[in-house]
Legacy VTK file of the C-alpha trace (Angstrom):
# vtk DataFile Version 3.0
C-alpha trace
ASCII
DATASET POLYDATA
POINTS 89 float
-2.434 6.348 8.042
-3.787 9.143 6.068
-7.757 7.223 5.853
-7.399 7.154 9.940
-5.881 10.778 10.217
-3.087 9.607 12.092
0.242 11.523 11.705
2.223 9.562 13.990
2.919 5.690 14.043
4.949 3.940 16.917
5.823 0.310 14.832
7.226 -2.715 16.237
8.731 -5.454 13.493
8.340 -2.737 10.671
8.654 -4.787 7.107
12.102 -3.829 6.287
14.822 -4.328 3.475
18.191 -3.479 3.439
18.121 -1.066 6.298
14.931 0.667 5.044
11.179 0.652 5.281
9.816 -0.114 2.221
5.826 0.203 0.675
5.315 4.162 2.101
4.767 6.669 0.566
7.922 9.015 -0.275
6.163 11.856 1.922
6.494 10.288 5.037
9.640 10.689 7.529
11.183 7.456 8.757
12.888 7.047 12.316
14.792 4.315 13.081
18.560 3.206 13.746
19.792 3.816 10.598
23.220 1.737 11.437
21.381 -1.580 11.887
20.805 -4.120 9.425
17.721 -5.553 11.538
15.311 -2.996 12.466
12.673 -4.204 15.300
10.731 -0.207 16.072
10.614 2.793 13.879
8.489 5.911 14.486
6.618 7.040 10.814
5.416 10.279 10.413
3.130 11.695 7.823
2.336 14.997 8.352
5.009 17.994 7.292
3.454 19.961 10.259
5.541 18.867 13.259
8.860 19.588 13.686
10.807 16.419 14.564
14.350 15.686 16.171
15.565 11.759 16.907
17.520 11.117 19.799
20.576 8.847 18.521
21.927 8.187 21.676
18.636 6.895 22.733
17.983 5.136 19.324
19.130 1.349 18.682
17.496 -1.350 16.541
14.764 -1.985 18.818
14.010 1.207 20.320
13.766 4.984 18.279
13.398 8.606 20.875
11.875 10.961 18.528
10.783 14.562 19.880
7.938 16.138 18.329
6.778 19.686 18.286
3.697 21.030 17.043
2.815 24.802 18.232
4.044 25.483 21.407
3.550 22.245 22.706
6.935 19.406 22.491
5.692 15.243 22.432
8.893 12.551 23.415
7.507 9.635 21.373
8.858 5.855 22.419
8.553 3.138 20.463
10.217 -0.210 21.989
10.375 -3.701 20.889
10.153 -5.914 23.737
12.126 -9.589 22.357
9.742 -12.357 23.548
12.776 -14.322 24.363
14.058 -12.060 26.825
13.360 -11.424 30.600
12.036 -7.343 30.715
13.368 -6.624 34.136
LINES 1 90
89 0 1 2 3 4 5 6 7 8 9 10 11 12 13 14 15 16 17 18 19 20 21 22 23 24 25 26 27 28 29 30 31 32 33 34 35 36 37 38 39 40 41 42 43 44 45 46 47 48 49 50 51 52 53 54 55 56 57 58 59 60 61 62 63 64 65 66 67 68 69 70 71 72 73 74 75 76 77 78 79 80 81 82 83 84 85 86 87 88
């Protein structure tokens, strides 16, 4: 993330261990249902610069709601995990 610039990751089937997302730096902020054992999308987010709130009512093991603000200007960031095994309408 930081040799790309990027300050905002939307993951699907994040490497995890017991409930958490190991192998990142200590810097970055972690969103993701913190309840579940399996976690299947997480939003990461590197830079200290945005102001970020998570939507837990909106937030399971396969899907995070994260709102970020930066300036004046608010972002709703989605990330989903879509089971293949599972019909999507």
């Amino acid at each position: 993330m930081e040799a790309d610039n990027i300050d905002c990751a939307l993951v699907q089937e994040p490497h995890s261990y017991r409930s958490s997302l190991p192998g990142y730096p200590s810097t970055y902020d972690f969103f993701y249902d913190p309840n579940s054992d399996i976690i299947k999308a997480a939003i990461i987010v590197r830079s200290r610069h945005l102001s970020t709130f998570i939507d837990y009512k909106n937030t399971d093991y396969n899907m995070v709601t994260l709102e970020v603000i930066t300036g004046s200007t608010a972002f709703t960031l989605f990330s989903y995990y879509f089971e293949p095994s599972k019909n999507i309408d």
